[in-house]
PADO-833935 format. One record per atom (N, C-alpha, C, O, CB): x, y, z; residue in one letter. Coordinates in pm, whole numbers, padded with zeros to 5 digits, always signed. Glycine has a CB too. Layout:
BEGIN
XYZA/...
//
This chain:
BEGIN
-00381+01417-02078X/-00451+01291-02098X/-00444+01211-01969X/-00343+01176-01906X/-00390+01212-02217X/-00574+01187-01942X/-00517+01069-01830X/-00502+00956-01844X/-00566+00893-01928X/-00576+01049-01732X/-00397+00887-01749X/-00378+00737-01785X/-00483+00673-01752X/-00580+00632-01816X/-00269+00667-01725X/-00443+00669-01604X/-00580+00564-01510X/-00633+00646-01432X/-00561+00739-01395X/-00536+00427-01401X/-00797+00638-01372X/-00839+00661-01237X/-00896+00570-01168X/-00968+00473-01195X/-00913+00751-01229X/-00848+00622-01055X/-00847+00473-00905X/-00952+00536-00792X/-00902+00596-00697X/-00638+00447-00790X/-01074+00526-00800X/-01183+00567-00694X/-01160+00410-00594X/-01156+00289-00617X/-01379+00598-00782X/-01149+00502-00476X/-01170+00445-00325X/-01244+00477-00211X/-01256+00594-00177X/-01077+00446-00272X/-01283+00408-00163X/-01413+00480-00084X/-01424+00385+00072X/-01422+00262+00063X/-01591+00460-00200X/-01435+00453+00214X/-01474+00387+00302X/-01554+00464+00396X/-01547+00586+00401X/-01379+00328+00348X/-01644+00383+00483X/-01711+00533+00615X/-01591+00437+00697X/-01557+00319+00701X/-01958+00547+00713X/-01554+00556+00755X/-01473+00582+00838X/-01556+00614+01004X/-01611+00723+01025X/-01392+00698+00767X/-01553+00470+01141X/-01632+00517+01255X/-01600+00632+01347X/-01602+00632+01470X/-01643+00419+01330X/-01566+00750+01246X/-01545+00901+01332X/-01615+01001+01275X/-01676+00998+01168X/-01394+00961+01337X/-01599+01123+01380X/-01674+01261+01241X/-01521+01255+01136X/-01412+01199+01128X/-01709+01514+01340X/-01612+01362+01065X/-01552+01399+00928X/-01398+01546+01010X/-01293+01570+00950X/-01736+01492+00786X/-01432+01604+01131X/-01283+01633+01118X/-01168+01545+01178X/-01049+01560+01151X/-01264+01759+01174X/-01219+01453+01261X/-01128+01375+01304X/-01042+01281+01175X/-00927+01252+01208X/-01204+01293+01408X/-01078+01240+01061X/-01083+01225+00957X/-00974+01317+00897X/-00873+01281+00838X/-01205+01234+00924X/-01004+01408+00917X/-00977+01514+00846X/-00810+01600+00920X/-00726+01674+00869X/-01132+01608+00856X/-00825+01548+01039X/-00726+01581+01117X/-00646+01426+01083X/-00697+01352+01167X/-00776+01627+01284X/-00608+01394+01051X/-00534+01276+01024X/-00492+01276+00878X/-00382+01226+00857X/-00613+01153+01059X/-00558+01322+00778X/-00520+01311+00654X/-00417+01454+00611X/-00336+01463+00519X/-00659+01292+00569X/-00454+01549+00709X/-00384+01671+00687X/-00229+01709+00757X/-00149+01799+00733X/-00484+01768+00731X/-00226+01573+00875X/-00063+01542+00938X/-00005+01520+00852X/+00022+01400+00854X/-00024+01434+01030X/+00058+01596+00721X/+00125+01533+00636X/+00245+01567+00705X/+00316+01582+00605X/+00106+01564+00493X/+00315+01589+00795X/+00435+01570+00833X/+00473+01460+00924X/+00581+01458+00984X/+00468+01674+00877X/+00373+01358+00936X/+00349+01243+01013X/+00293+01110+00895X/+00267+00993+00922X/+00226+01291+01139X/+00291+01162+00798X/+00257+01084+00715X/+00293+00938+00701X/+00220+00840+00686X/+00284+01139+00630X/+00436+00951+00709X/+00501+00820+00747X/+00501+00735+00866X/+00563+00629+00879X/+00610+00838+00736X/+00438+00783+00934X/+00375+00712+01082X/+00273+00629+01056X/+00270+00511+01091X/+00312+00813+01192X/+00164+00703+00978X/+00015+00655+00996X/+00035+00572+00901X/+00042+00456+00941X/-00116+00753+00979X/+00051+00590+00761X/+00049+00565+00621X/+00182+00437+00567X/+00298+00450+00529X/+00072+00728+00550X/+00087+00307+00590X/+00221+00184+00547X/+00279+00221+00428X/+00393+00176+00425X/+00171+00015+00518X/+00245+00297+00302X/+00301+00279+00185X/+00356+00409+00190X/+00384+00436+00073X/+00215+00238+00067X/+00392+00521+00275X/+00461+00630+00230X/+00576+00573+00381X/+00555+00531+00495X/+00357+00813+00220X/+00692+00601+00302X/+00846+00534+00379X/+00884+00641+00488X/+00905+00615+00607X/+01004+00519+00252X/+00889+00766+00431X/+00929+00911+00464X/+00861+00998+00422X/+00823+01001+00305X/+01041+00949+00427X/+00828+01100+00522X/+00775+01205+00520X/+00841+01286+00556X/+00886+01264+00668X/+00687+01210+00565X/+00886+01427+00486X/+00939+01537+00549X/+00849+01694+00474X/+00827+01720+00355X/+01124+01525+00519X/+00809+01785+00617X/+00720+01862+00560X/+00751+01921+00666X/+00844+01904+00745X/+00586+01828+00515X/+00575+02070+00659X/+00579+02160+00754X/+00485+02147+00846X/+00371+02191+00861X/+00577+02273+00710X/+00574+02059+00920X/+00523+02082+01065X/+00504+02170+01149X/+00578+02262+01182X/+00569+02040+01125X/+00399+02142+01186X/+00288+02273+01284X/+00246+02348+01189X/+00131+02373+01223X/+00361+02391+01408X/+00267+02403+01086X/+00194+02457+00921X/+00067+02430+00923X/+00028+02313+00929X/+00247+02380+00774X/-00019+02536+00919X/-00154+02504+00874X/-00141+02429+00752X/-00046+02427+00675X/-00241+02626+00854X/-00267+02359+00745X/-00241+02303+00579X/-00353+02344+00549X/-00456+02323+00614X/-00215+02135+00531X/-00342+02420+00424X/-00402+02501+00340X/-00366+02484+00184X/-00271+02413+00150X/-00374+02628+00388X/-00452+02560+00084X/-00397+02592-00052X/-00233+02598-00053X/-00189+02612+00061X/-00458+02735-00100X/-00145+02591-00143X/+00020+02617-00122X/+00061+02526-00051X/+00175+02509-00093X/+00071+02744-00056X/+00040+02440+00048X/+00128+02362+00137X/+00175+02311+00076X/+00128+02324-00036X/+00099+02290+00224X/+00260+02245+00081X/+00414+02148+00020X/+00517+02054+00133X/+00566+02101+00236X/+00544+02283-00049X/+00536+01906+00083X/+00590+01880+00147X/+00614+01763+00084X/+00527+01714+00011X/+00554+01899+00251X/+00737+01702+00103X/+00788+01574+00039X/+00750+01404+00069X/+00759+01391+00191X/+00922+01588+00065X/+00722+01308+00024X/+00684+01187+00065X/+00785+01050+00022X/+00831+01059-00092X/+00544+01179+00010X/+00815+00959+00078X/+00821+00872-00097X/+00742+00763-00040X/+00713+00732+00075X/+01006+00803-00183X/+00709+00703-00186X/+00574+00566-00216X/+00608+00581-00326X/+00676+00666-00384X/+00388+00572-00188X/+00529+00444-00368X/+00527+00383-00495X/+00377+00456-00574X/+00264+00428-00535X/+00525+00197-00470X/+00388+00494-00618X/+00222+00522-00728X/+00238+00529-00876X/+00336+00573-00937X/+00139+00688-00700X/+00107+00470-00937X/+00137+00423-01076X/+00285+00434-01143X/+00326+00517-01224X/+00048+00498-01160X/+00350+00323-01084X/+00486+00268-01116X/+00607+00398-01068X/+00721+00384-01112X/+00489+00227-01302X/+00577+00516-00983X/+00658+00635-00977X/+00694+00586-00845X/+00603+00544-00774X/+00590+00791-00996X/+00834+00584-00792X/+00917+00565-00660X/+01000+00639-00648X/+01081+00674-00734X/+00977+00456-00637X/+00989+00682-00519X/+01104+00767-00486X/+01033+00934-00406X/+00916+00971-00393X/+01201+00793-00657X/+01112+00975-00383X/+01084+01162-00321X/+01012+01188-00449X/+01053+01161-00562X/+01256+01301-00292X/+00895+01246-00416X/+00810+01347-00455X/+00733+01463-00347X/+00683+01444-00236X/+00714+01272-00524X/+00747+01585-00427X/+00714+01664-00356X/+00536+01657-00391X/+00488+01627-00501X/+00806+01792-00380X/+00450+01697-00255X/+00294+01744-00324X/+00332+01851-00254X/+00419+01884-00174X/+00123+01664-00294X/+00183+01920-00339X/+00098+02053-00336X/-00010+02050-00306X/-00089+01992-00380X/+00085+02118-00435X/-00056+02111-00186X/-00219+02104-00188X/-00277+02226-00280X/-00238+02343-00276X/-00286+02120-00021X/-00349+02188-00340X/-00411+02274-00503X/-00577+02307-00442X/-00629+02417-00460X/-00418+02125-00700X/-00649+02194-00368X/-00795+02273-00328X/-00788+02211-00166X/-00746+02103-00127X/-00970+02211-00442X/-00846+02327-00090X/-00881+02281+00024X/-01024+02347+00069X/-01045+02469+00076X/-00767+02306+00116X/-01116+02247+00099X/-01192+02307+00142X/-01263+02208+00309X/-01348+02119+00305X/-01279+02339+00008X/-01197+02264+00434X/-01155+02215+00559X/-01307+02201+00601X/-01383+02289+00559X/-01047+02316+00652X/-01361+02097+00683X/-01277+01965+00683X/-01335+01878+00577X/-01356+01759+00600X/-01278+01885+00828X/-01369+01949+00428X/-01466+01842+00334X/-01394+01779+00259X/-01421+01665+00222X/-01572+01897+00241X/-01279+01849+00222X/-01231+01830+00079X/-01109+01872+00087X/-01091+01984+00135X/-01304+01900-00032X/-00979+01782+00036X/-00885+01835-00045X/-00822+01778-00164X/-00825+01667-00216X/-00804+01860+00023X/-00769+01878-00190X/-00668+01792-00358X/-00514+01819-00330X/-00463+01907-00261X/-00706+01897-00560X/-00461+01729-00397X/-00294+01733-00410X/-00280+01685-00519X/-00356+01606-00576X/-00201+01657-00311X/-00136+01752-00573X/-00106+01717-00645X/+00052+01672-00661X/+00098+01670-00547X/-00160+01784-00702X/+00151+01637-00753X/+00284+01624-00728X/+00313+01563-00891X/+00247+01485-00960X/+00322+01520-00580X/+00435+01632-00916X/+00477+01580-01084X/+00538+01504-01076X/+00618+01524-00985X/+00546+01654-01184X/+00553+01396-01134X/+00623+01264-01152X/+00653+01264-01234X/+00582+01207-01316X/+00584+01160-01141X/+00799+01333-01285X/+00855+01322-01408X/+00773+01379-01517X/+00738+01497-01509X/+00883+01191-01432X/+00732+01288-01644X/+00660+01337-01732X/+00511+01359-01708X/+00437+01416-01788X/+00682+01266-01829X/+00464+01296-01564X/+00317+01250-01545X/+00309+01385-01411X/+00404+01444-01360X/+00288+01037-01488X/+00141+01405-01380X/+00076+01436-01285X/+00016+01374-01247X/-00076+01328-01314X/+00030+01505-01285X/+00045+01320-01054X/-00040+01240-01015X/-00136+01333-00953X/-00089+01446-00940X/+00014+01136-00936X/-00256+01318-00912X/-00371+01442-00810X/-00426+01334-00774X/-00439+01230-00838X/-00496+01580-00884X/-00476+01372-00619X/-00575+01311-00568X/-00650+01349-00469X/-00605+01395-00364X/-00544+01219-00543X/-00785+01333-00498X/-00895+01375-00438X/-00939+01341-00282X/-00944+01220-00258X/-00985+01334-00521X/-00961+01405-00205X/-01049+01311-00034X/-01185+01430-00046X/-01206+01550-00060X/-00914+01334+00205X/-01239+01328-00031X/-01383+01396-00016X/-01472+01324+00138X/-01573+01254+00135X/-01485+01351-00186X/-01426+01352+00214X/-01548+01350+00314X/-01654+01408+00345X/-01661+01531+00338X/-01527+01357+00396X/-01795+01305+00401X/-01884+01303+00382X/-01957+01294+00547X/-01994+01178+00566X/-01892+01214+00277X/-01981+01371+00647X/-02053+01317+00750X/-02162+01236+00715X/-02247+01265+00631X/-02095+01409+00828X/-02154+01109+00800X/-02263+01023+00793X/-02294+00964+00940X/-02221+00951+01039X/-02232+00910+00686X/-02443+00931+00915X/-02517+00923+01065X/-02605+01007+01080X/-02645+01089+00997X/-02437+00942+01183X/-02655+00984+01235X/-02808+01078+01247X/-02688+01189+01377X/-02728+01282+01448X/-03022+00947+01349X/-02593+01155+01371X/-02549+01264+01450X/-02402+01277+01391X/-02312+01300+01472X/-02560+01236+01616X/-02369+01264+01243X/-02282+01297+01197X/-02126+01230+01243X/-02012+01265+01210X/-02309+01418+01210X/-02177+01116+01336X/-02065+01075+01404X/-01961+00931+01299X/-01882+00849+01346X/-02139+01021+01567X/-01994+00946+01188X/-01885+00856+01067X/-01878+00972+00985X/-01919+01087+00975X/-01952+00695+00964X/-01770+00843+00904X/-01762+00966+00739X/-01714+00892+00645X/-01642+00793+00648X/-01645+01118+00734X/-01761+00949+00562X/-01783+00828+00419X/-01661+00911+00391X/-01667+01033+00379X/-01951+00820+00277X/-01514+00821+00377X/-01382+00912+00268X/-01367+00851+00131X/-01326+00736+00112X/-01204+00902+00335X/-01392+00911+00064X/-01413+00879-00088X/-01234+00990-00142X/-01200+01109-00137X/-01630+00965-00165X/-01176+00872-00183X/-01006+00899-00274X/-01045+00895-00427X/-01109+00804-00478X/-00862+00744-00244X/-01005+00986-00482X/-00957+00960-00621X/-00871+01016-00702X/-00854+01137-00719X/-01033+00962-00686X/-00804+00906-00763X/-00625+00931-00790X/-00614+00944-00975X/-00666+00859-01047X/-00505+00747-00716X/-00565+01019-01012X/-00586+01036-01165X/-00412+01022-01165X/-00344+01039-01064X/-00678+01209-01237X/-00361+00990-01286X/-00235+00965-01352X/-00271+01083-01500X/-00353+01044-01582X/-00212+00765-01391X/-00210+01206-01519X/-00250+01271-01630X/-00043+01281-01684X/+00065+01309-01634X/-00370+01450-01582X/-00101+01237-01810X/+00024+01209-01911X/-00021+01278-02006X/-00074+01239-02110X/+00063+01059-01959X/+00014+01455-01946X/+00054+01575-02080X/+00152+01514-02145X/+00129+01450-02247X/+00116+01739-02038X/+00279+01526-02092X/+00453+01509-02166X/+00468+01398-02211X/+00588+01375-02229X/+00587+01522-02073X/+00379+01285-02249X/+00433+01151-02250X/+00410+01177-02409X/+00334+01256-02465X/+00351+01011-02154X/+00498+01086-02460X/+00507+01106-02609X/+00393+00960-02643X/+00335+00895-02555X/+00706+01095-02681X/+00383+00932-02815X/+00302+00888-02814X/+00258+00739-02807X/+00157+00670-02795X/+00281+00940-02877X/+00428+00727-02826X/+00500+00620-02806X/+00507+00544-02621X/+00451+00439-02592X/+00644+00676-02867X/+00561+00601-02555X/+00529+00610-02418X/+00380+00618-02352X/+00326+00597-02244X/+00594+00719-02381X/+00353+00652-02460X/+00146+00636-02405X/+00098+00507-02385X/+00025+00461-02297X/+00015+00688-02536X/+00173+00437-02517X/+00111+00286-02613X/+00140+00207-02540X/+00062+00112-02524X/+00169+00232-02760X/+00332+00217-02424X/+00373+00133-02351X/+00296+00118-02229X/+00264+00004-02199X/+00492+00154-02333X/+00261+00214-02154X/+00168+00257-02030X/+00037+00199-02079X/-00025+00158-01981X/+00156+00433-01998X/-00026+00180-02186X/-00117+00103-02213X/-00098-00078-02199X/-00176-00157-02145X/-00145+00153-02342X/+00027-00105-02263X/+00075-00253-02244X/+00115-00256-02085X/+00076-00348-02014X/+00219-00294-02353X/+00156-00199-02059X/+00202-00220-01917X/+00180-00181-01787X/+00231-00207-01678X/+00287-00200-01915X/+00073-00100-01833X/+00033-00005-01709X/-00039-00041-01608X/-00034+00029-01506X/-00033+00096-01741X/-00150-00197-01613X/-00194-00237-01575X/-00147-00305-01418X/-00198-00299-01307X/-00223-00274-01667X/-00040-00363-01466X/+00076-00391-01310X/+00008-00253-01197X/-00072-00242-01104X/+00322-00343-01364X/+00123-00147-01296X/+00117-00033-01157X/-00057+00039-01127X/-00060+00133-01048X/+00245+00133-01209X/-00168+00001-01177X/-00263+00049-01141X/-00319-00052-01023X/-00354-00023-00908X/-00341+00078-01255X/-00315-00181-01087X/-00364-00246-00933X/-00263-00242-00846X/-00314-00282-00741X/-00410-00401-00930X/-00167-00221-00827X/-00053-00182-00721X/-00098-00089-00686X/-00144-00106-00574X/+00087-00160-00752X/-00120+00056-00737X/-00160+00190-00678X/-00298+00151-00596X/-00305+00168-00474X/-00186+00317-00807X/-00429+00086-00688X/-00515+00054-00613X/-00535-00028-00474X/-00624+00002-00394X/-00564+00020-00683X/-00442-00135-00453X/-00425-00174-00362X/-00330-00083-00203X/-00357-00104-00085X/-00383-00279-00426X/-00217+00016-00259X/-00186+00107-00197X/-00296+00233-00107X/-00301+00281+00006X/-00112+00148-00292X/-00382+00247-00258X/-00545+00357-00184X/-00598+00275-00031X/-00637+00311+00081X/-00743+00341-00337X/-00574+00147-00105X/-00695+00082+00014X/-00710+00063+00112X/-00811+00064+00181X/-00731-00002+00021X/-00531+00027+00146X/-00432+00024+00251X/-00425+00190+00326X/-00429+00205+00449X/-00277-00029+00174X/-00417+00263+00264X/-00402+00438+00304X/-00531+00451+00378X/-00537+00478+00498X/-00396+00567+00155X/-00659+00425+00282X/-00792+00400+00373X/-00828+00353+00486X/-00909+00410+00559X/-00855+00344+00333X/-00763+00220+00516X/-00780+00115+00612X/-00671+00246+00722X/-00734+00325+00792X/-00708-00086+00554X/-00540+00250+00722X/-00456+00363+00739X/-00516+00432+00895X/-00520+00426+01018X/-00471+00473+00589X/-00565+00512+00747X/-00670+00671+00783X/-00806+00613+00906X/-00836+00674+01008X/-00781+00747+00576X/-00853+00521+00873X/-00933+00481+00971X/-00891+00445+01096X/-00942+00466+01206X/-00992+00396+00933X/-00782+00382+01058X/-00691+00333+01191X/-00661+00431+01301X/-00694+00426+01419X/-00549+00286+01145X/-00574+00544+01221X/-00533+00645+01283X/-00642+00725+01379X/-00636+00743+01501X/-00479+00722+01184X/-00735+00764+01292X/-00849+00839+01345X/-00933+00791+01468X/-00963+00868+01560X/-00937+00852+01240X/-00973+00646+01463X/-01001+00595+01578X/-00950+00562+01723X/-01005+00534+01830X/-01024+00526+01544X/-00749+00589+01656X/-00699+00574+01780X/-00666+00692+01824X/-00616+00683+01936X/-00600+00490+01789X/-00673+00823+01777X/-00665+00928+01802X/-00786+00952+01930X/-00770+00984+02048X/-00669+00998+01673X/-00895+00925+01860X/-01043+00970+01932X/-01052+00889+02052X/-01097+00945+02152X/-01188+00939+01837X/-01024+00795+02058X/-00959+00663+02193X/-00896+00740+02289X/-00933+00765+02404X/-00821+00533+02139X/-00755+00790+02205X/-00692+00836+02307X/-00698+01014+02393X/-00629+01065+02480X/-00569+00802+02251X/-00804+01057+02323X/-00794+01200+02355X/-00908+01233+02454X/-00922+01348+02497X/-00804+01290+02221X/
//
């Protein structure tokens, strides 16, 4: 079942792999990214299907070390992750989009699902009373990651 979904969306003034090369440093994560504290992963690792690597942030009310998984990759358009949070699965989507007459932006479109298999039914009802807090918190976290990701990417392309 899912709890909440949180669609985020920005063009980003780079191509889609520069973009794409920034969202996939997940062993730098904690550099680029204000809301993830620590990052520890595989560095120099292609990132592909299977990758794994640990973060911590706050998302729909979950803090602390979590490990993700990248579950779809398809380079440089698309990927998914995922990571269990206790009783919940968080996943989230990047979908870039070249935009322009020479492909030189990219529309990054996020979307973050909260799926509560294990939650009993009782624990559903509370996440309904209360869940609202940690969704605009998570949403405001996407937006910030966005702003982030743009940041990064432009100063990358600056400096190279």
């Amino acid at each position: 079942m899912a709890g909440h979904i949180i669609y985020a969306h920005r063009t980003i003034p780079a191509p889609p792999e520069a973009v794409w090369d920034v969202i996939t440093d997940v062993a730098h994560a904690d550099k680029v990214l204000r809301s993830v504290s620590d990052a520890r992963g595989p560095d120099g690792e292609q990132y592909a299907v299977g990758t794994s690597w640990h973060e911590k942030r706050n998302v729909f009310g979950h803090h602390g070390d979590e490990e993700l998984h990248v579950v779809e990759c398809e380079s440089p358009r698309k990927t998914v992750v995922e990571a269990d949070a206790g009783l919940d699965t968080i996943r989230t989507s990047y979908r870039l989009t070249p935009m322009g007459e020479h492909a030189d932006s990219t529309r990054l479109a996020m979307t973050t699902t909260i799926e509560m298999k294990q939650r009993s039914a009782v624990s559903r009802a509370i996440w309904k009373v209360f869940g609202s807090h940690s969704f605009e918190h998570t949403r405001r976290v996407l937006e910030h990651d966005l702003e982030d990701i743009e940041a990064e990417a432009v100063r990358r392309m600056v400096s190279a």
